[in-house]
Each structure stands twice: as C-alpha cells, then as structure tokens.
Backbone as a ProteinNet text record, in pm:
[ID]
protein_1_A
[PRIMARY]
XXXXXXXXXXXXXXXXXXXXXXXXXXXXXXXXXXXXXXXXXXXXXXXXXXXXXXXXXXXXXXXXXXXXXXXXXXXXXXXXXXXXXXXXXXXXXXXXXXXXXXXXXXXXXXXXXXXXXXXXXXXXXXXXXXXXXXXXXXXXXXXXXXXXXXXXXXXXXXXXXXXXXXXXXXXXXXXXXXXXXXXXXXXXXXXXXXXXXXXXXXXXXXXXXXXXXXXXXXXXXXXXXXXXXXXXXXXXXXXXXXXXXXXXXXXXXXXXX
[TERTIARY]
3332.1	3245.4	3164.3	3007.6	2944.3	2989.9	3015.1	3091.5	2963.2	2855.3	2708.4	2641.4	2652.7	2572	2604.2	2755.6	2809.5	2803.6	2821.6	2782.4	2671	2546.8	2413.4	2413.6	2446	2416.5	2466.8	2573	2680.2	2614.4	2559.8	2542.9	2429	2304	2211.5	2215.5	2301.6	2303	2373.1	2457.4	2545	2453.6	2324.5	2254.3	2149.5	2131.1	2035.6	2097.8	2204.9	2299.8	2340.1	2389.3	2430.1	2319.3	2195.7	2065.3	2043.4	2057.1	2030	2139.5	2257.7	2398	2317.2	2227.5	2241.4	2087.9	2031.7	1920.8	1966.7	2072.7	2113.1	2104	2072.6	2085.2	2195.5	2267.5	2418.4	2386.6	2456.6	2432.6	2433.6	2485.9	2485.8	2352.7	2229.8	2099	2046.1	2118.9	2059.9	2084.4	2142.5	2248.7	2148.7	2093.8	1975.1	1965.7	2077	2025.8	1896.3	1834.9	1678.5	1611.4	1641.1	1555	1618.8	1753.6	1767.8	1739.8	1724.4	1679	1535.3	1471.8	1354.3	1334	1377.9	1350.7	1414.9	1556.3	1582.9	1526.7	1507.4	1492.9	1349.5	1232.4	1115.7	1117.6	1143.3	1204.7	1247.6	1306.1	1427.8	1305.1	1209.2	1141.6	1061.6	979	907.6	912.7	1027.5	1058.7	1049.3	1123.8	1145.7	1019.6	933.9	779	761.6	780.2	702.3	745.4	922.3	948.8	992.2	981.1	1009.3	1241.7	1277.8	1418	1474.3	1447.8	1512.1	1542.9	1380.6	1378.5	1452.2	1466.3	1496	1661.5	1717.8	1878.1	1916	1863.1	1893.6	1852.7	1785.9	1773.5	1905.9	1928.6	2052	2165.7	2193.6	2265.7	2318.5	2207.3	2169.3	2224.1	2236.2	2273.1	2399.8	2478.1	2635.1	2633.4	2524.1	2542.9	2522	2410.9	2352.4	2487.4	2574.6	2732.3	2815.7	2802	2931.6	2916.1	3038.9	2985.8	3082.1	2970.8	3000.3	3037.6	3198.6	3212.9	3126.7	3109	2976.8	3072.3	3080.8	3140.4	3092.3	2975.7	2929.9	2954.5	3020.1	3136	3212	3287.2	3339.6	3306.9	3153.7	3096.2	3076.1	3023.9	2987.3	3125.2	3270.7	3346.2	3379.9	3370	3380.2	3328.9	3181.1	3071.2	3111.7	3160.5	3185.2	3301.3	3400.5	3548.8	3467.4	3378	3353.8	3248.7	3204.6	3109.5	3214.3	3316.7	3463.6	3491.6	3516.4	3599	3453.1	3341.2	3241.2	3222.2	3245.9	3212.5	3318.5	3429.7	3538.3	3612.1	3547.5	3595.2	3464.9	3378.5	3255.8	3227.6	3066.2	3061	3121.1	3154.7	3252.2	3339.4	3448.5	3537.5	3528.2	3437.5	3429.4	3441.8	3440	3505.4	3610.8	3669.1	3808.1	3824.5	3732.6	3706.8	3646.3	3634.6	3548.1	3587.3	3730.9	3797.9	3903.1	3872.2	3894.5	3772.8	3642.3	3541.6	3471.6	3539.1	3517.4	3354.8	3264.7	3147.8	3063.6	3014.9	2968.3	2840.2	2790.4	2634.6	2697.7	2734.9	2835.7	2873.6	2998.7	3027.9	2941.4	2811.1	2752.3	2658	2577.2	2541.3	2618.3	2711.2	2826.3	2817.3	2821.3	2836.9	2749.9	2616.3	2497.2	2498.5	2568.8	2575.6	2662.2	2781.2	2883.7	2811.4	2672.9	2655.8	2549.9	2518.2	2430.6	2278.9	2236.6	2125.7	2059	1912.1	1845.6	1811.9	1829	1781.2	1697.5	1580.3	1447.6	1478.2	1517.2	1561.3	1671.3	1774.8	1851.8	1828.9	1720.5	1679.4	1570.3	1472.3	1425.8	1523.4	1592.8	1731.2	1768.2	1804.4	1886.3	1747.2	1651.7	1568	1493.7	1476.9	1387.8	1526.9	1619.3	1753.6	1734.4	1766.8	1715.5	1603.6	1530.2	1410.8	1396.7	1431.1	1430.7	1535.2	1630.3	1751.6	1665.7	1603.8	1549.9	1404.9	1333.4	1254.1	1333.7	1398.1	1455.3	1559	1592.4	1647.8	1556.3	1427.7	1307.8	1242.3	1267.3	1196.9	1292.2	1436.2	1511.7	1546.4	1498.4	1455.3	1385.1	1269.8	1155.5	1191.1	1287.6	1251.7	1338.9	1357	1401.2	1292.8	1219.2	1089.4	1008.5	1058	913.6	980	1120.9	1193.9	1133.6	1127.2	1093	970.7	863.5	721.6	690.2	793.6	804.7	881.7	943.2	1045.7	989.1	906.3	835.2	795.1	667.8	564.9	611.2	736.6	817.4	901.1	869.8	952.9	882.7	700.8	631.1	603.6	577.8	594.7	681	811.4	887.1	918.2	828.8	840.1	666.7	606.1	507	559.7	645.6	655.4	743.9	835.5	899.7	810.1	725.1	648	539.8	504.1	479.7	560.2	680.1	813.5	787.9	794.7	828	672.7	622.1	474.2	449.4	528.9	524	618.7	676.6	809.5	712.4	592	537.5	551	522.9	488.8	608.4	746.8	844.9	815.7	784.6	755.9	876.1	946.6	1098.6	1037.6	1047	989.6	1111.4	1233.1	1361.1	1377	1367.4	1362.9	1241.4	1101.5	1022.4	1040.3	1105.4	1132.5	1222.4	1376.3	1437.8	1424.2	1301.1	1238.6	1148.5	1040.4	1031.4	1089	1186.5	1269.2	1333.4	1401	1466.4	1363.9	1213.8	1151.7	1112.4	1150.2	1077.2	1258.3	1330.9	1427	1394.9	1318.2	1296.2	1221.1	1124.8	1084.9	1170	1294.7	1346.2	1461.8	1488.5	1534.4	1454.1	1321.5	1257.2	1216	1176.3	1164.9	1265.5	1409.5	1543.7	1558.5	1544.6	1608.5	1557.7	1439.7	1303.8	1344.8	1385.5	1416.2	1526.8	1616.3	1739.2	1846.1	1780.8	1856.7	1780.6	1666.9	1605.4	1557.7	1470.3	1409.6	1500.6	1534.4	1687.3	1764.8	1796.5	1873.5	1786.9	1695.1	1573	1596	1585.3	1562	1666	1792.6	1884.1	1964.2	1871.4	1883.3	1810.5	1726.6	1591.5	1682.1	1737.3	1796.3	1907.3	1989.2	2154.8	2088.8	1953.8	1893.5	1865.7	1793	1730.2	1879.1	1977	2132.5	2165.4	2141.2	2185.6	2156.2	2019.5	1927.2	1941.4	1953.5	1988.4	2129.6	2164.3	2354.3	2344	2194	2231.4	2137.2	2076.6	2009	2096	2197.1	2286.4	2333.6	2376.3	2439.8	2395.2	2244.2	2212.8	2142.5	2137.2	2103.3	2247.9	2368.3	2474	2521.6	2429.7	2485.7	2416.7	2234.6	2203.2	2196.1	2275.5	2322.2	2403	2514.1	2636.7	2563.4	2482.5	2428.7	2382.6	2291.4	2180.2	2297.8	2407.6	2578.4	2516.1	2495	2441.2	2580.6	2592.1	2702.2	2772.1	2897.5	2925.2	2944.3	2930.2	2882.4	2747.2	2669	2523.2	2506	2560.8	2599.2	2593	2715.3	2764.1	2666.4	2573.8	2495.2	2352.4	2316.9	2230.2	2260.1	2397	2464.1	2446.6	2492.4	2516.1	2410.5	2272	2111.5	2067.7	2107.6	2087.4	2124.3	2290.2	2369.5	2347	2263.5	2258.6	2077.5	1986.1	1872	1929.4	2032	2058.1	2127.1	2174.6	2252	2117.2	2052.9	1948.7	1874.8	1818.8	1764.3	1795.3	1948.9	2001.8	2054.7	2024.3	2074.7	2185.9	2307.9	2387.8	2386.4	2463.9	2497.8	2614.4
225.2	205.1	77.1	77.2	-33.5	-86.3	-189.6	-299.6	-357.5	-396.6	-468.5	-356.8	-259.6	-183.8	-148.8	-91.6	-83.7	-198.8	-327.5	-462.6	-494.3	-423.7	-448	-392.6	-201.2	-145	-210.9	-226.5	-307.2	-448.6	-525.5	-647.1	-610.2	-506	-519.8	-424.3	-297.6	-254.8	-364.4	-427.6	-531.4	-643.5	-674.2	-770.6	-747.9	-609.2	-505.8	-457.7	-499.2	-434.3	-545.2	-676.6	-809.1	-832.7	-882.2	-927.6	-893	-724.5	-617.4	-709.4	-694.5	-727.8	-928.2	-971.2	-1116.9	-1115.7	-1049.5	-1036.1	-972.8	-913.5	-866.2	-730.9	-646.2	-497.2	-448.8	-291.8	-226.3	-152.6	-145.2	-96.7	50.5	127.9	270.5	324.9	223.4	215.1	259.3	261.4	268.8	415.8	443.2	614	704	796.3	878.1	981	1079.6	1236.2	1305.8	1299.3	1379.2	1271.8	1183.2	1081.2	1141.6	1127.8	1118.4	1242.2	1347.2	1531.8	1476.7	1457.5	1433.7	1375.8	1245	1187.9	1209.7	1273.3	1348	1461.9	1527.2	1704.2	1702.6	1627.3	1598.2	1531.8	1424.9	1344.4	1454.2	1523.7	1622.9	1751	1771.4	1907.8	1833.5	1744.2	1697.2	1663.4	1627.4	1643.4	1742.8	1828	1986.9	2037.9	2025.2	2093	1985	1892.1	1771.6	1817.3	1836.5	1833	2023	2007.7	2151.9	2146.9	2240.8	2286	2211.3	2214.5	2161.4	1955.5	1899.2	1756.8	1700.3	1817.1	1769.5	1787	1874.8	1907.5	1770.3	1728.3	1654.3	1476.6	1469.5	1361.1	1364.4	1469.4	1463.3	1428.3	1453.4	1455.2	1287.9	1199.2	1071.7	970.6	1015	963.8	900.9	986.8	910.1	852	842.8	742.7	627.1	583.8	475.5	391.9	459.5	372.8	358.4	437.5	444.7	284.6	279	114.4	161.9	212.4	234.9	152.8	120.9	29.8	22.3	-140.1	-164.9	-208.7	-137	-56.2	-63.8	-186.3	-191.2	-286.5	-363.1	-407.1	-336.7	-231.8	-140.2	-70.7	-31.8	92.2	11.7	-95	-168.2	-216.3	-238.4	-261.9	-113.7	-32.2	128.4	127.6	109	155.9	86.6	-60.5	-119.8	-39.3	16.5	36.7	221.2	203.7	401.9	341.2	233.4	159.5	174.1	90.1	31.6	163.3	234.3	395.5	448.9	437	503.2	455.6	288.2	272.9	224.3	232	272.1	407.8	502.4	632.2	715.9	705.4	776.8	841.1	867	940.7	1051.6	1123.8	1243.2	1236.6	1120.9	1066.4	1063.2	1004.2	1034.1	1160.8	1282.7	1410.2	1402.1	1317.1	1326.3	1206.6	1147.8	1055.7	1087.5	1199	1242	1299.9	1381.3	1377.9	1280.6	1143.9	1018.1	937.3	1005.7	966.3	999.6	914.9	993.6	1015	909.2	939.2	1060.5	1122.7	1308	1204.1	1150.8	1123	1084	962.8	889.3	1035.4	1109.9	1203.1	1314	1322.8	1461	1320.3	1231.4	1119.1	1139.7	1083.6	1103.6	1239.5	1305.2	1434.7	1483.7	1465.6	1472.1	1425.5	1278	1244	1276.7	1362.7	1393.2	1510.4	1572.5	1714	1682.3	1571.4	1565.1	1555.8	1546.7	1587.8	1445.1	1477.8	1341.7	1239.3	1143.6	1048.1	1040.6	1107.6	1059.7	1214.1	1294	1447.2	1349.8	1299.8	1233	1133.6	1061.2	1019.2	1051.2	1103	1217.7	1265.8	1367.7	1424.8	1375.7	1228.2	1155.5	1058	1000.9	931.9	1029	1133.1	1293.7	1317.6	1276.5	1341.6	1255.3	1100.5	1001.8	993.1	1028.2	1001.8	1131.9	1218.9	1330.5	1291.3	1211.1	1166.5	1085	1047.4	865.9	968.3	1054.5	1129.2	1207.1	1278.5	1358.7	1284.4	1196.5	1103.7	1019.4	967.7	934.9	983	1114.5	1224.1	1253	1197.4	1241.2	1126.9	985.5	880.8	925.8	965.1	915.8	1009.2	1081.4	1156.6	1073.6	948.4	870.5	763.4	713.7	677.5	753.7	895.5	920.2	954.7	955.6	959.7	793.8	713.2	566.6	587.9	695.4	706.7	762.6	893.4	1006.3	950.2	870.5	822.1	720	599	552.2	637.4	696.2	818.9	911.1	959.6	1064.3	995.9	878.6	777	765.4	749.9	696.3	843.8	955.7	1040.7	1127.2	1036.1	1059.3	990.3	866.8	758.5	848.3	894.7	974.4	1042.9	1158.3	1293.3	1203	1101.4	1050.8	1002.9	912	845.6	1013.4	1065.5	1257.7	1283.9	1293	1366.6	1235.2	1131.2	944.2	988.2	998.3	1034.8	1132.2	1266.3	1336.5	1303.9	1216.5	1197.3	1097.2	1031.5	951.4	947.8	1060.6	1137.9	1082.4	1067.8	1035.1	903.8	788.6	704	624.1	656.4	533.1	453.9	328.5	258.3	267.4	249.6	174.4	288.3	430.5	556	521.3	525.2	457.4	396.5	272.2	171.9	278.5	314.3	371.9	412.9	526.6	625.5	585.7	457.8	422.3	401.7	283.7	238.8	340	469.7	530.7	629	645.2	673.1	573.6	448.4	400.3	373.1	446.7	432.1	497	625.6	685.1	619.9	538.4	421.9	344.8	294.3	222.2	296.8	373.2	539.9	533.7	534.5	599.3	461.2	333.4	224.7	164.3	182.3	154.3	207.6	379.9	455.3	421.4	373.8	383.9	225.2	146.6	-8.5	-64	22.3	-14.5	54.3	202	308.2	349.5	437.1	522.9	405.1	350	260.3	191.5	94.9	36.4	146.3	244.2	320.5	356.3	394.3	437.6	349.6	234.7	132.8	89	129.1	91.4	227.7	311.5	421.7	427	370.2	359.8	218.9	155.6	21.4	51	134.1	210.5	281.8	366	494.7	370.7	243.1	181.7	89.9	93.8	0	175.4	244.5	403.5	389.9	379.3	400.5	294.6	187.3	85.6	89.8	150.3	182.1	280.3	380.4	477	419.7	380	321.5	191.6	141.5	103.2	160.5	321.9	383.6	480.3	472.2	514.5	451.5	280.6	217.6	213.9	208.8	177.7	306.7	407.8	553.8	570.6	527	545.1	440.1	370.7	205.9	245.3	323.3	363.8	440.8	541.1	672.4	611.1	475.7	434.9	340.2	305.7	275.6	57.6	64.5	-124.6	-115.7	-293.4	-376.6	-363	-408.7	-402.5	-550.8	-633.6	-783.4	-720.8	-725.8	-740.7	-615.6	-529.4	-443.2	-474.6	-549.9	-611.2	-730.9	-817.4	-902.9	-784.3	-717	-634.2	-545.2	-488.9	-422.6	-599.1	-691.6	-796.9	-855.7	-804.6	-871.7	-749	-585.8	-478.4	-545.6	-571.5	-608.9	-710.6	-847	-961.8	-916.4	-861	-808.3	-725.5	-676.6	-576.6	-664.6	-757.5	-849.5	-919	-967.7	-1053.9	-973.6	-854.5	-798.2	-735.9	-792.1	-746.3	-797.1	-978.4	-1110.4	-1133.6	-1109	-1141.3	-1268.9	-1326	-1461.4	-1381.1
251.9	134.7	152.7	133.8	112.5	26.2	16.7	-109.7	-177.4	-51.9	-101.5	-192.3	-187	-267.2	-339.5	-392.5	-515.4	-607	-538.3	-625.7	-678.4	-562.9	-647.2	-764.8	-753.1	-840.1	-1001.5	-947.5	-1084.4	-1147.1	-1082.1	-1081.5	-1203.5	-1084.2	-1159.1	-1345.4	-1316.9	-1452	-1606.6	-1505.4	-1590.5	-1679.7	-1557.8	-1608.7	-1734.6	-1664.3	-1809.9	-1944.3	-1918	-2031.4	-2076.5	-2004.2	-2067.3	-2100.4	-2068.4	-2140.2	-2320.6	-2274.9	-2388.2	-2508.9	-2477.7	-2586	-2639.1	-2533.5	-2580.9	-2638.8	-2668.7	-2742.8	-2865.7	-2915.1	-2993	-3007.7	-2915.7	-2896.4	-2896.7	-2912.9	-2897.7	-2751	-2682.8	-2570.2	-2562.8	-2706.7	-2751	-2773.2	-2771	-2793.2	-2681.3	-2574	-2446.3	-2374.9	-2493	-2438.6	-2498.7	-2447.1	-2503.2	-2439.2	-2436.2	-2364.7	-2361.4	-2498.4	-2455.3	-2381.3	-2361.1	-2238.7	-2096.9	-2108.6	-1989.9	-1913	-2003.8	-1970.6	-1942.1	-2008.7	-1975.2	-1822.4	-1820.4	-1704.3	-1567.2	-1597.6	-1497.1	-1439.7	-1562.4	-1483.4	-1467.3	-1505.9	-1489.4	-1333	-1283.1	-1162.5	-1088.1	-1098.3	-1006.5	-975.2	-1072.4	-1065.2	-1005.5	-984	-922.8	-788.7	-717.9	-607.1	-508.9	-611.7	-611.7	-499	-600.4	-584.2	-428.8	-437.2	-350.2	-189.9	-177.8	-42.5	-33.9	133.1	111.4	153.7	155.7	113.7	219.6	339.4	435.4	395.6	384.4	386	242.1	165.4	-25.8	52.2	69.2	143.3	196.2	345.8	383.8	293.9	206.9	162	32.2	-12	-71.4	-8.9	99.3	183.8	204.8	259.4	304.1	196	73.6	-53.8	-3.6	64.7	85.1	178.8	318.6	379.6	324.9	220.9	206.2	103.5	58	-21	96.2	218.3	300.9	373.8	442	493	655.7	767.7	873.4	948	1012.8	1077.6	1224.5	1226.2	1311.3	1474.7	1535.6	1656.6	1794.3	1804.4	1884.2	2039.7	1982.1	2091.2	2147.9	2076.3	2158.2	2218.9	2217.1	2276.8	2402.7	2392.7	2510.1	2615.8	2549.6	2609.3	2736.2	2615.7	2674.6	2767.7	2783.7	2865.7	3042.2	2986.3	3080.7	3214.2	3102.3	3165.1	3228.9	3164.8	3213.7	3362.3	3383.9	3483.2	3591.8	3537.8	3681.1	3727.3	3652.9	3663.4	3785.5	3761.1	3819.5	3964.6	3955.4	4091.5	4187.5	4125.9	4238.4	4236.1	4146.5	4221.8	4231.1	4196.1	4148.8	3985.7	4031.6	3904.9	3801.4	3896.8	3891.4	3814.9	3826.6	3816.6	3635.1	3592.3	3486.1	3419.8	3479	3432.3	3363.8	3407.1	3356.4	3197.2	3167.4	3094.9	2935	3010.3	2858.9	2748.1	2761.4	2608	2579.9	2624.9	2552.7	2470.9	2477.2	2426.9	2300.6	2208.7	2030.7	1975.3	2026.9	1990.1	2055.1	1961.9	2039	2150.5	2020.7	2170.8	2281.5	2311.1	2437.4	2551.6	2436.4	2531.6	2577.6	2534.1	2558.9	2700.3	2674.4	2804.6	2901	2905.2	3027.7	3039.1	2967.8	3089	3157.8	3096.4	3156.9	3332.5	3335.6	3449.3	3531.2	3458.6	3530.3	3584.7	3563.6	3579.8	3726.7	3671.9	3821.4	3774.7	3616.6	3596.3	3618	3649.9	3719.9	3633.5	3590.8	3503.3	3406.1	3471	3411.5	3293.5	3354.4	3212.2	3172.4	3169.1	3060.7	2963.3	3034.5	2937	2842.1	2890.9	2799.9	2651.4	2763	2671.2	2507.9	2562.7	2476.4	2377.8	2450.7	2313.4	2261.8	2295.3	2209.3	2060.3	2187.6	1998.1	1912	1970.5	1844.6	1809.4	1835.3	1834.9	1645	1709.8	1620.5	1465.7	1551.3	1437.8	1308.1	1392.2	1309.7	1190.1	1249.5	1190.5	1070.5	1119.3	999.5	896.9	926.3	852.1	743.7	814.2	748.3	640	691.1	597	500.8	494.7	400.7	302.8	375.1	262.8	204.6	228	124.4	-25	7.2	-115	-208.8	-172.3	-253.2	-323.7	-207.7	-218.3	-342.6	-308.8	-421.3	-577.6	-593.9	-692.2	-764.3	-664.6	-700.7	-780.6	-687.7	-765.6	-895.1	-893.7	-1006	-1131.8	-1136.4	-1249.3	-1330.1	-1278.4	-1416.8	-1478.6	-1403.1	-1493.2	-1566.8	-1504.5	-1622.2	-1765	-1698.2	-1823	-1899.7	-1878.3	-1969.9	-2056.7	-1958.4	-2025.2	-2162.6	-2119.8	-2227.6	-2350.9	-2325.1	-2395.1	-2481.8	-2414.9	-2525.3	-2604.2	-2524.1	-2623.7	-2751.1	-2747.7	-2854.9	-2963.8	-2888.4	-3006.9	-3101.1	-2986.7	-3121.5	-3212.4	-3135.9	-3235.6	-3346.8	-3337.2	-3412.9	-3558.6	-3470.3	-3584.5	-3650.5	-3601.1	-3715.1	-3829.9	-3857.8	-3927.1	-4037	-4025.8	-4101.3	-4247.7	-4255.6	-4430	-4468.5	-4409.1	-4512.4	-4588.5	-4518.2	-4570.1	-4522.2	-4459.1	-4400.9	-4294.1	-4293.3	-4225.5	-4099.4	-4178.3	-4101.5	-4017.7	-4036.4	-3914.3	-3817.2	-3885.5	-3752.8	-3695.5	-3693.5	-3656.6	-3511.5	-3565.5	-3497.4	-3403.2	-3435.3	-3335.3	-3265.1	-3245.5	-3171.8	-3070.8	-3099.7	-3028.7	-2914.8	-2942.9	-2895.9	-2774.9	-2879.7	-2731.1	-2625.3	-2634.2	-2532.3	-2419.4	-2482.9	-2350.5	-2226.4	-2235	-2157.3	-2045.5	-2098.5	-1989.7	-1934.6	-1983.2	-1929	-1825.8	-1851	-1785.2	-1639.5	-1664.1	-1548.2	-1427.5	-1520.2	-1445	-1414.9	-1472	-1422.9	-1274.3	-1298	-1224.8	-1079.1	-1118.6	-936.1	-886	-971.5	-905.9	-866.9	-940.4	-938.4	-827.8	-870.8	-747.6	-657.4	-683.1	-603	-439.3	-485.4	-384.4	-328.7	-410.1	-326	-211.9	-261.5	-204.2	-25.5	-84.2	51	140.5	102.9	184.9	245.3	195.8	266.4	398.1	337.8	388.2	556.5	554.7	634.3	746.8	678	721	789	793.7	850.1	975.2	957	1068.6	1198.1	1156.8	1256	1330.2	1267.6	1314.6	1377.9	1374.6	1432.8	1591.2	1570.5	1677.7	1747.9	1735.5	1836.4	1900	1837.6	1885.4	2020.8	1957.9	2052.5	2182.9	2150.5	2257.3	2362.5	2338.5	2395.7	2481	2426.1	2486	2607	2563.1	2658.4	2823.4	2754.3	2844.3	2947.8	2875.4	2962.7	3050	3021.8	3084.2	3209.4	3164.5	3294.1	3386.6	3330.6	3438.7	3529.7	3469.3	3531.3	3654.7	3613.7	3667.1	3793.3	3800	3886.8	3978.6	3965.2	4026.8	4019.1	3913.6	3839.9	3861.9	3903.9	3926.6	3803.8	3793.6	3597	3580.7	3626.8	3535	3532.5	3612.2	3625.5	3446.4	3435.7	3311.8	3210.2	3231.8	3118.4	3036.3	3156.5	3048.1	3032	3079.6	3009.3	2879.5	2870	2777.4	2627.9	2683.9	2600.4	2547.7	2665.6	2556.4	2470.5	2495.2	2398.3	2287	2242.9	2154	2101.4	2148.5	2061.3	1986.9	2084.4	1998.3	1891.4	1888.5	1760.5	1691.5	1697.1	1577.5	1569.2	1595.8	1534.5	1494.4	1493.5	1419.4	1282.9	1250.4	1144.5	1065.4	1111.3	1046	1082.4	1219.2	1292.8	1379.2	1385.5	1534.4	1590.5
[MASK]
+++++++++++++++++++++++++++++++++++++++++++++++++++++++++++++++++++++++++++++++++++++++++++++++++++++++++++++++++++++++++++++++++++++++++++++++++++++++++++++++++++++++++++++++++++++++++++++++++++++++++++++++++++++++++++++++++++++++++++++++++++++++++++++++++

C-alpha cells in the first residue's frame, strides 16, 4: 500500500472538512446525493463517450496501481543480473537454461531466454523496448482518463450547481428566505463535488500513475541493459558499474541518494 497517497487523500479531505467545521459549517452539509448523482454519473458518462472500451478498462484498472506501493527491487535485479553474468561466463550462455525457473520477474525471464535461444541482439532488443515501449503507451492512455475526469468534473459540478439554483428559484413564491438560503447552499456542493473530485483525486491520481509507468520502465530497461551485457560475454565488474550508473540515473531521477 502507498502510505503517501492514502495520507494525501486524508490529509487533504480532512483539511476541507476541518476548515468547513472552523468556519462554522456541519460537515452533514457536505453530504448531498443528488450532487453527488449528478457529478458522478455526469463525470462517468462523459468518459464513457470520451475513451473507447479497451483504454476506459484499463484506466480503471491503473486505479490500484496508483494506492499500491511496489517494492522498489532494483538492487536486486541488478544483484541477480550480476550472479546470471558469473553463471554465463564461466559456464556459458546456455548455462543459464537452467537458471530460469529461479527467475520471478516474467520480463527478466522471458530476456534470458531470448539469449538462451541464440536470438541475435539487435531482435532482442528490439523485442524487449517495443514491449515497454508499448507498456508505457497503454498505460498512458489509461492515465489520462483520469486526466480528463480532472477536466469533466468541475464542469459537471458547475452544472449541477445550475440545475440546483432552477430547482432553488422555483421555490421563490413561498416567500422563505431561510429555505433559499438552504437551497442555495446545497446546490453549490455540487461544485465543490466536482472541483474536489478533479484536484484532490482524479489528477493527483494520474499523475502518480504516469510517475510508477516511468520507475517501470527504467527497471526494465536495466534489465535489459544487463541481458544483453551478459549476451555480448561484458566482464561482470566492468557490468556491474554500468548496471550501477543505470541504477543511480534512476534514483536521481526520482529524488533518491
């Protein structure tokens, strides 16, 4: 579990809701089903229409990576890579045949076998940055539909913050001020519904979504630098500090020492 992102979310609803209680609001004020129908199923149909079945699927999907908190594993891959190097160049490549259902990561093990097969470099690597390559795309495409939940949710907010103030105005004739009053109020949650929903979750979420694909892709790109190292029979110190400048560009690119 991301711990950082469950805390934002918390931090930040806490702060909208503590603010609300210290201005003197009830926080039961903030509970509004025909808003939240509104701004949901308005938001949700809008998507709908926007992506087609495949990119809306997989961006649902992406939702649980962006809470999960993937242990960051990249020392080991590199320790791995090293010990699958030793194995290579004192018995050969081959040799690694035998190595490969000790190897839990699918990409890693489907690389290595590539080389265990004999296939020539320049197709393996092909092979392998066309998959990420494809990973990082369809993954992309399954942010944004968070992105545009970010776009669709004010506007459906303000929208709903209209249809209230209609319903709020036909009620005039009574002459109750203290219900207008009310009904205002209660339509303009829907704005806060929809500009909540796009700042707090949707976008946030994208972005952290977008932020996990690019720590993906550098992982795999490790892995594939250390495969066709092995392949091309690289010394394994000489390896190992190339494996070790992949790995420190990927911690500094991610606010690591």
């Amino acid at each position: 579990m991301d711990i950082l992102t469950i805390a934002g979310i918390l931090v930040a609803f806490g702060g909208i809701i503590g603010g609300n209680i210290v201005e003197g609001g009830h926080p039961s004020a903030l509970i509004q089903l025909p808003a939240a129908m509104i701004v949901g199923g308005g938001t949700l149909g809008a998507c709908m229409i926007a992506f087609p079945m495949h990119e809306f699927k997989a961006g649902v999907r992406l939702a649980a990576q962006a809470i999960k908190d993937k242990k960051d594993d990249l020392e080991a891959i590199v320790q791995q890579l090293l010990d699958l190097a030793g194995v290579a160049r004192r018995d050969g490549v081959l040799a690694l045949e035998g190595r490969l259902g000790s190897i839990e990561d699918a990409f890693l093990k489907r690389a290595v076998g590539y080389i265990v097969d004999g296939i020539d470099a320049n197709v393996v690597r092909e092979a392998l940055e066309t998959e990420v390559h494809h990973e990082l795309e369809a993954g992309n495409a399954g942010a944004k539909l968070y992105e545009s939940v970010g776009g669709f949710a004010p506007t459906v907010g303000i929208l709903g913050a209209v249809l209230g103030l209609i319903h709020t105005m036909d009620g005039l004739g009574s002459g109750n001020i203290d219900e207008l009053g009310k009904g205002i109020g209660t339509a303009f949650v829907a704005t806060v519904y929809g500009v909540g929903g796009a700042n707090i979750f949707a976008l946030p979420i994208a972005n952290k979504i977008k932020r996990k694909l690019l720590v993906d892709k550098a992982r795999k790109t490790v892995m594939i630098e250390g495969v066709l190292s092995i392949q091309e029979g690289l010394n394994p110190r000489v390896l190992e500090e190339k494996l070790r400048a992949y790995a420190g560009r990927h911690d500094e690119a991610h606010g690591k020492k």
